[in-house]
Residue frames relative to the residue before (quaternion, step in Angstrom):
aa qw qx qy qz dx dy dz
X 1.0000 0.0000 0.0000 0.0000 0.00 0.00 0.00
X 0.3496 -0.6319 0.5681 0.3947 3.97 -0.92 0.96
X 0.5398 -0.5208 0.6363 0.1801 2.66 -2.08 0.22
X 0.2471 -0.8797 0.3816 0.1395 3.80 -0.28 1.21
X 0.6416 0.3451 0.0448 0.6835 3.13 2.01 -0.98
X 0.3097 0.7033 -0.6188 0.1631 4.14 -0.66 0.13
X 0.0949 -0.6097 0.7763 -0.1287 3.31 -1.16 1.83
X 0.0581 0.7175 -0.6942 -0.0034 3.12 -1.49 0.85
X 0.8529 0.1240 -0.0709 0.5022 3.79 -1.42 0.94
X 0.3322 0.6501 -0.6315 0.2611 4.15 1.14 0.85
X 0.3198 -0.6196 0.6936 -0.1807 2.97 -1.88 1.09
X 0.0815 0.8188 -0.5667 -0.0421 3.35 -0.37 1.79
X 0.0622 -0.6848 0.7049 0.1741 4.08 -0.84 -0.35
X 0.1108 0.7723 -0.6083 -0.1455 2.78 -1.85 0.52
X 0.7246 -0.4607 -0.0355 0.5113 3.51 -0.41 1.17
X 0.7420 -0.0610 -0.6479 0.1610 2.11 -1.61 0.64
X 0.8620 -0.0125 0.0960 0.4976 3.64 0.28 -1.19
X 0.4806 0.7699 -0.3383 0.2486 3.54 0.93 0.23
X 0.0946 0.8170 -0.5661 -0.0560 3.40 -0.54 0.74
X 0.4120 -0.7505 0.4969 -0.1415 2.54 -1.18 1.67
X 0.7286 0.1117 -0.1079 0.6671 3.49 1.48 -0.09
X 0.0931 0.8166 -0.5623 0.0915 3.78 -0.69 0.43
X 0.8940 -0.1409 -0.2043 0.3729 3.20 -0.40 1.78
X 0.4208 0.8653 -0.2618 0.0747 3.23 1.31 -0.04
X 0.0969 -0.7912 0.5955 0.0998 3.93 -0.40 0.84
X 0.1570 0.6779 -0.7181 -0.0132 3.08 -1.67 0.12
X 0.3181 -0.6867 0.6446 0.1085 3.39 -1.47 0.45
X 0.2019 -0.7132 0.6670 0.0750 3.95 -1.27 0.84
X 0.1723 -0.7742 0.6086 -0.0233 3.17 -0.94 0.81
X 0.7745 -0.4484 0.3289 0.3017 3.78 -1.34 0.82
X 0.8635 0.1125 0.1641 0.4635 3.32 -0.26 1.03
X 0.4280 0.6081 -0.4110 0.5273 3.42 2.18 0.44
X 0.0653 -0.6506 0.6827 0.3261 3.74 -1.02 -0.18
X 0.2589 -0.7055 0.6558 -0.0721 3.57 -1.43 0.58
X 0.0447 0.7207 -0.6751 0.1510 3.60 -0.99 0.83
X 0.0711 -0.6802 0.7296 -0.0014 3.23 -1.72 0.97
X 0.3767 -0.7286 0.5112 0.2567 3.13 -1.50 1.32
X 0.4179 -0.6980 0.5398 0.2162 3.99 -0.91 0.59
X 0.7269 -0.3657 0.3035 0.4957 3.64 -1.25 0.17
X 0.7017 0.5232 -0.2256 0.4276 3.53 0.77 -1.45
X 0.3445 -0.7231 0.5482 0.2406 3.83 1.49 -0.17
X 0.3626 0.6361 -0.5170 0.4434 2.99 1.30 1.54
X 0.0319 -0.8092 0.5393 0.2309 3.76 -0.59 0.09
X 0.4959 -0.7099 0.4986 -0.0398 2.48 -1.84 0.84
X 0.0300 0.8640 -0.5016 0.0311 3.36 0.80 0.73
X 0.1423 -0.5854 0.7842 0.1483 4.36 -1.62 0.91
X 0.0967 -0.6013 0.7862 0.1054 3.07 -2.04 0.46
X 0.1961 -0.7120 0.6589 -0.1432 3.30 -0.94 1.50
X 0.2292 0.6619 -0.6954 0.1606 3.85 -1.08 0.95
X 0.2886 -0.8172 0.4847 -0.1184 3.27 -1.15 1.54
């Protein structure tokens, strides 16, 4: 199955000095659903079909 989406090694900060993400990868795939949780421990969720 292709890969539709592919982060590797992201890295967030927010001001002043905070990181908030450190190294993170991940791969999507055809017909996966996916979701990330936000500061607010909200999530965020894409649907993708190819």
């Amino acid at each position: 199955m292709a890969s539709i989406i592919e982060a590797e090694n992201l890295t967030k900060f927010y001001p002043p000095r905070t990181k908030a993400v450190d190294g993170v990868s991940f791969r999507v795939n055809e017909d996966e659903v996916f979701g990330f949780l936000g500061p607010m421990v909200q999530a965020r969720q894409q649907r993708s079909r190819c």
